[in-house]
C-alpha positions as a Markdown table, in Angstrom:
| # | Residue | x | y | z |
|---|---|---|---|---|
| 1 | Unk | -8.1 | 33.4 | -0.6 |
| 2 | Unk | -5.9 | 35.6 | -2.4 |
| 3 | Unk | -2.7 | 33.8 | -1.5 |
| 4 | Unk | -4.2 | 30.2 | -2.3 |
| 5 | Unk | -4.8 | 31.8 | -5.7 |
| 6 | Unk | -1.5 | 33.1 | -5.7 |
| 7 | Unk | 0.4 | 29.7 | -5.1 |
| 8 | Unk | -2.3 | 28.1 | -7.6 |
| 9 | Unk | -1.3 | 30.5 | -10.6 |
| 10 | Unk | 2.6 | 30.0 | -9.1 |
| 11 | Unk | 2.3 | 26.3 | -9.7 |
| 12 | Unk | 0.4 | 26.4 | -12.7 |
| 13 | Unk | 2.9 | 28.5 | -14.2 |
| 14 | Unk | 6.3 | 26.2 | -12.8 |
| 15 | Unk | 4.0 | 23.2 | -14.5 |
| 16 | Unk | 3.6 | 25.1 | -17.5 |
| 17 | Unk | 7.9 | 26.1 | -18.2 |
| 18 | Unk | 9.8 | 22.8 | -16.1 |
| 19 | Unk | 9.1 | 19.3 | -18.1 |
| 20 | Unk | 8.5 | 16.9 | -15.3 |
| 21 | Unk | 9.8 | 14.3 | -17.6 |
| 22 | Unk | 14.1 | 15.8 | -17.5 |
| 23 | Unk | 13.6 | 18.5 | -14.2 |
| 24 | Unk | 15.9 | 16.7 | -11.8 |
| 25 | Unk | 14.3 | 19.1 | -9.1 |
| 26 | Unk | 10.2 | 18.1 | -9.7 |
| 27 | Unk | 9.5 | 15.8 | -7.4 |
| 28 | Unk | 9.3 | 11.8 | -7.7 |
| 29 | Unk | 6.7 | 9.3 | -7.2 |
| 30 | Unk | 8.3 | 7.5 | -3.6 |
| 31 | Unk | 5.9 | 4.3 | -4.3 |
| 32 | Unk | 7.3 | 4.0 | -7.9 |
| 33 | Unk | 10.7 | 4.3 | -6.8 |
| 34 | Unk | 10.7 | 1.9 | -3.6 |
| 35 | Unk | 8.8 | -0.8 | -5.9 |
| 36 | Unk | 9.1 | 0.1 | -9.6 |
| 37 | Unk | 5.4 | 0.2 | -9.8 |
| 38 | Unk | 3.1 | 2.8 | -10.6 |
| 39 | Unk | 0.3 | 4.1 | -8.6 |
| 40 | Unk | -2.8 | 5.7 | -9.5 |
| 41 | Unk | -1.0 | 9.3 | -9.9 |
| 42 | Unk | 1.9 | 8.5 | -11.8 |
| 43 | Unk | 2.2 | 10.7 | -14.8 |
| 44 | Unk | 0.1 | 13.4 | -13.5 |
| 45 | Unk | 2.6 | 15.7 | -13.2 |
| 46 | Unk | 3.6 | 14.6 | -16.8 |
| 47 | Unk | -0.1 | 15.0 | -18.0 |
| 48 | Unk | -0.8 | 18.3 | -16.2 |
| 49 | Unk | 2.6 | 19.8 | -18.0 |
| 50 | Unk | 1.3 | 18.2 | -21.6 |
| 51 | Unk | -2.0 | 19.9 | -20.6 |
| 52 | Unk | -0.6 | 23.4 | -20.2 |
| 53 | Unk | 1.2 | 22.8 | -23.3 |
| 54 | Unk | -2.0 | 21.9 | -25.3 |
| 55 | Unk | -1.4 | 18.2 | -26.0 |
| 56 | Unk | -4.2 | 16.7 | -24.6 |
| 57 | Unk | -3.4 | 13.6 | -26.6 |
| 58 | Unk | 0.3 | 13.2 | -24.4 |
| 59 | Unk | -1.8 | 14.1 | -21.4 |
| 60 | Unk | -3.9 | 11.2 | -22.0 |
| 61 | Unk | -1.4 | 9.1 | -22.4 |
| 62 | Unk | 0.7 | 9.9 | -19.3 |
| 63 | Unk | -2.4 | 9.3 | -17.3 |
| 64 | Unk | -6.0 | 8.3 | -18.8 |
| 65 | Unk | -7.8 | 7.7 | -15.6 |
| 66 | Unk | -7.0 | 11.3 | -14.3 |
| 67 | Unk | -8.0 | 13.2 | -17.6 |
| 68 | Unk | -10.9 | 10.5 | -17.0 |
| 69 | Unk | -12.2 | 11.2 | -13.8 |
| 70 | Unk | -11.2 | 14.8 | -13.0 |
| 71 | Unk | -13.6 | 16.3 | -15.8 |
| 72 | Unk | -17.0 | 13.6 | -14.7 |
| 73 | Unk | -16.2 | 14.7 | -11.0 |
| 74 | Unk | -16.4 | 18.4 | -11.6 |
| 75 | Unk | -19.6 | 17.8 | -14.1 |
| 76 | Unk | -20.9 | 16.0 | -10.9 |
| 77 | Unk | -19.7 | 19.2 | -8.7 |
| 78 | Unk | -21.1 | 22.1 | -11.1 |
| 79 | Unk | -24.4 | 19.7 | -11.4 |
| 80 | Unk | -24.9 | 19.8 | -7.9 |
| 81 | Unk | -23.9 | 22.9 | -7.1 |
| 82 | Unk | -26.5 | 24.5 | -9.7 |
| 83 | Unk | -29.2 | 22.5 | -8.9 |
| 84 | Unk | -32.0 | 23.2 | -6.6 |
| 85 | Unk | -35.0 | 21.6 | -5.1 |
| 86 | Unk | -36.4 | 18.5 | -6.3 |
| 87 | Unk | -33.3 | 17.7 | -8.3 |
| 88 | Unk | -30.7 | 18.6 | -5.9 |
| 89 | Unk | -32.4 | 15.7 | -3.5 |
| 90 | Unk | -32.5 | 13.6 | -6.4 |
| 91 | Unk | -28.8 | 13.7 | -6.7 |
| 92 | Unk | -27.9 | 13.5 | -3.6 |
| 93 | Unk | -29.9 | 10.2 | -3.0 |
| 94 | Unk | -28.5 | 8.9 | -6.0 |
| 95 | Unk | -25.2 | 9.6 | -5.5 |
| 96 | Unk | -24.4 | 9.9 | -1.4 |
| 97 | Unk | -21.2 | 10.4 | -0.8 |
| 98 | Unk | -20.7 | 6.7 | 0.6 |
| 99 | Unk | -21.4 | 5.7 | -3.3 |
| 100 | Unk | -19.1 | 8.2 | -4.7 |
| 101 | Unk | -16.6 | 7.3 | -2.3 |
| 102 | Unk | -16.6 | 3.4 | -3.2 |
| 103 | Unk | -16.8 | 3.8 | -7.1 |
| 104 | Unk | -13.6 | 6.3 | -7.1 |
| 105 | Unk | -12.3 | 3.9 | -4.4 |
| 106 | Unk | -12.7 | 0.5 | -6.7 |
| 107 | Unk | -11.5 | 2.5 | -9.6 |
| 108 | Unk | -8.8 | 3.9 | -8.6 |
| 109 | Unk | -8.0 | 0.5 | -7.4 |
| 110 | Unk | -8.8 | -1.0 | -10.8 |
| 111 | Unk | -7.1 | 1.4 | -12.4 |
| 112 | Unk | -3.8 | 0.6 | -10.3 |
| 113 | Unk | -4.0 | -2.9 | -11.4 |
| 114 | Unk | -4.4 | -2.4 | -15.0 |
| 115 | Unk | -2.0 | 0.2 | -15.5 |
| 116 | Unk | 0.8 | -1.8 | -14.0 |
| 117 | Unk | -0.2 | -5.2 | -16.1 |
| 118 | Unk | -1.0 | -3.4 | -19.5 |
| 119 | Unk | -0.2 | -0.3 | -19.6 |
| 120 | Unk | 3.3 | 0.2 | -17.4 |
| 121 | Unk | 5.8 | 2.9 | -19.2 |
């Protein structure tokens, strides 16, 4: 445990000193270099450095769906990890993991179309 929290605070801290945007050495999306399109992730890195910096603003802009879903899917986590009895089966029949699976499926999808028709940097 110790070492995954080592290499977590190790990357956290590369993120936080190298701009994605002009290190030649941070790695590259493949899929937006073969095709010139951008998947779902592109920008993340971007976004993550903005983050650390404290521009959520830039973040937002270098990807919206991430800084979209990241935050609801922990709320979801902490939710049901805190709750107990009657609510904790409520959840979980509301939201089985065959339903959370095909809404961040579809919108990640969704998000992959729009982003390369409106929103492609």
């Amino acid at each position: 445990m110790a070492a995954v929290a080592a290499v977590g605070i190790s990357a956290i801290a590369v993120y936080r000193m190298a701009d994605p945007s002009t290190s030649w050495w941070m790695p590259q999306c493949p899929f937006l270099r073969i095709t010139g399109l951008m998947c779902p992730g592109c920008g993340a890195q971007r976004a993550l450095h903005a983050l650390l910096q404290g521009d959520a603003a830039a973040a937002f802009r270098f990807n919206p769906f991430l800084l979209t879903i990241v935050p609801l899917a922990g709320i979801f986590l902490l939710l049901r990890g805190i709750a107990t009895g009657r609510r904790r089966q409520a959840i979980d029949r509301h939201f089985t993991t065959k339903r959370i699976f095909y809404f961040l499926a579809m919108s990640t999808m969704a998000w992959w179309i729009i982003r390369n028709i409106f929103y492609h940097q």
